[in-house]
C-alpha positions as CSV (number, residue, x, y, z in Angstrom):
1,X,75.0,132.6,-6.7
2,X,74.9,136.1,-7.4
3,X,72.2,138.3,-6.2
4,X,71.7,140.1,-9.5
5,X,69.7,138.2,-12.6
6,X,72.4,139.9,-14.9
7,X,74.4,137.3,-15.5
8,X,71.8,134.6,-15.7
9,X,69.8,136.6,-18.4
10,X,73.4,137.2,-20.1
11,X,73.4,134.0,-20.5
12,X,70.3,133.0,-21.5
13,X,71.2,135.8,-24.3
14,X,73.9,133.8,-25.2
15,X,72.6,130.6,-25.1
16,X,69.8,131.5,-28.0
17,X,71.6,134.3,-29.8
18,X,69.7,137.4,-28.5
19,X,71.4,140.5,-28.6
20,X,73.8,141.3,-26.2
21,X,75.5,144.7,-26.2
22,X,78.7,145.4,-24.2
23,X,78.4,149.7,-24.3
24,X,75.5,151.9,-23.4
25,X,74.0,152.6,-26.9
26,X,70.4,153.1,-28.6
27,X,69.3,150.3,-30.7
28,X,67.1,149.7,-34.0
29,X,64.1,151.2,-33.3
30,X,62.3,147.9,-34.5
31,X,63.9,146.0,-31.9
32,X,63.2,149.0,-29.1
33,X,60.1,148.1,-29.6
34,X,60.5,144.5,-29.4
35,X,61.9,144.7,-26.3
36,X,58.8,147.0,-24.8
37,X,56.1,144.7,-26.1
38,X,57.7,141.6,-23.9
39,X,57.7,144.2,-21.0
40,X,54.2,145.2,-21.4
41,X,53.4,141.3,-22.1
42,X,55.1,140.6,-18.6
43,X,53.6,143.8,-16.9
44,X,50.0,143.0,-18.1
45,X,50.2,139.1,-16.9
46,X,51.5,140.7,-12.8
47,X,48.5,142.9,-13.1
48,X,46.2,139.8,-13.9
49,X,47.3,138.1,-11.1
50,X,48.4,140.6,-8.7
51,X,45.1,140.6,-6.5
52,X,43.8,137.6,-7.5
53,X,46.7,135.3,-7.3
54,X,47.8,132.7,-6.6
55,X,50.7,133.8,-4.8
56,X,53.1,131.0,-7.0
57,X,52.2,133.0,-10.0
58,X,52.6,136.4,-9.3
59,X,56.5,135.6,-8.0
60,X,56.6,133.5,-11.4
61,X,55.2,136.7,-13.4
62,X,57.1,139.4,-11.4
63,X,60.2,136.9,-12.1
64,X,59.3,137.7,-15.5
65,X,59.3,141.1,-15.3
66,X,62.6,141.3,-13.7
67,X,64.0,139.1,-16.4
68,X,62.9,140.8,-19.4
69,X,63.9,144.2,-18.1
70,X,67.3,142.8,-17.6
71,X,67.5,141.4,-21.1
72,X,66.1,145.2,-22.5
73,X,68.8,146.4,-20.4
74,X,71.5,143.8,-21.8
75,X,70.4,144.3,-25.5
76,X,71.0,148.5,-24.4
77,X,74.3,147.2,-22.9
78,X,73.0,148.8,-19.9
79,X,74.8,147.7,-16.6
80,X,71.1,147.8,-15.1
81,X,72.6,147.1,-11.4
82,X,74.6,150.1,-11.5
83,X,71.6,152.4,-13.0
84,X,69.4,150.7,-9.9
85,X,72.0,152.2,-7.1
86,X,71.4,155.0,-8.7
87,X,67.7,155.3,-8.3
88,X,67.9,153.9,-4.5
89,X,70.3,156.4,-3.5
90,X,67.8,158.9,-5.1
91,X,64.7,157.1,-3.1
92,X,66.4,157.1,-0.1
93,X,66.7,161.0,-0.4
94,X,63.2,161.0,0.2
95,X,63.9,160.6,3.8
96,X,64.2,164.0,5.8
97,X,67.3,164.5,7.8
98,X,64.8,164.8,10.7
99,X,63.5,161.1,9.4
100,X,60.1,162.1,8.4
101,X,59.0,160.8,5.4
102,X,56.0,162.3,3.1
103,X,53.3,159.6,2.0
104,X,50.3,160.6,-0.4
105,X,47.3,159.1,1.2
106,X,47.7,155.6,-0.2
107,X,50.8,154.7,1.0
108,X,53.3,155.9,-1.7
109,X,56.4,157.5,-0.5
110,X,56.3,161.0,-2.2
111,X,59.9,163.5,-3.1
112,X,60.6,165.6,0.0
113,X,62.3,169.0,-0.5
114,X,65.6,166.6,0.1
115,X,65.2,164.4,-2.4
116,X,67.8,164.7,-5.1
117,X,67.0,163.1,-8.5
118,X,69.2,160.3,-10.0
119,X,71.7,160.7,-12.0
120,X,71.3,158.3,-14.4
121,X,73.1,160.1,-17.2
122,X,76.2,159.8,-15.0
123,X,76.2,156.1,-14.2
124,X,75.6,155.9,-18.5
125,X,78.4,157.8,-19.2
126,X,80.7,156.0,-16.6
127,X,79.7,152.4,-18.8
128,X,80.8,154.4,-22.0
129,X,77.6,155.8,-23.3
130,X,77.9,159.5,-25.1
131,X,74.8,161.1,-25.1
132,X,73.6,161.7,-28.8
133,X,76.1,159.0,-30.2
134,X,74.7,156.7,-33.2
135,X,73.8,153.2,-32.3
């Protein structure tokens, strides 16, 4: 099985005649916002459960989340795997060459004066997208 959920939410697209597009693009606005109601949906059910569990939910409701991000992504004809490289190779420019990494004081791994921003524009553009181009 493959590692990524691409292919299984492709499918599911598919399966129930979602929208699926195959190039980088913007999309009715109407369905935009669709697509960001289910995320906020998913996102508000992992931050009900999130302390209070139990722990079978939250991996069923950050499943969730995974999925319908995919299935935004998918509707965008995003190749979402390629834009998340990008942003790890960005995170892991957080890390000093001298391996010291900057935390703010709860835990979260801040930008270091090495850390060079994604470049998500690039990956878009190497899937097809032109910046500014009608849906």
């Amino acid at each position: 099985m493959s590692t990524s959920p691409a292919p299984l939410v492709r499918e599911f697209h598919r399966a129930f005649g979602l929208a699926a597009g195959s190039t980088p693009a913007e999309v009715d606005p109407e369905l935009a916002a669709h697509r960001g109601e289910l995320l906020a949906e998913e996102a508000a059910e992992v931050a009900e459960v999130a302390v209070a569990g139990p722990l079978d939910r939250l991996a069923h409701e950050l499943a969730d989340v995974v999925y319908v991000a995919y299935g935004t992504a998918l509707v965008h004809g995003i190749d979402l795997d390629e834009v998340i490289a990008e942003v790890h190779r960005a995170n892991m420019s957080k890390v000093g060459p001298d391996g010291q990494i900057a935390r703010r004081a709860d835990g979260k791994v801040l930008k270091g004066e090495h850390y060079r921003a994604p470049d998500v524009s690039a990956v878009l553009r190497r899937q097809g997208w032109t910046p500014g181009g009608a849906a």
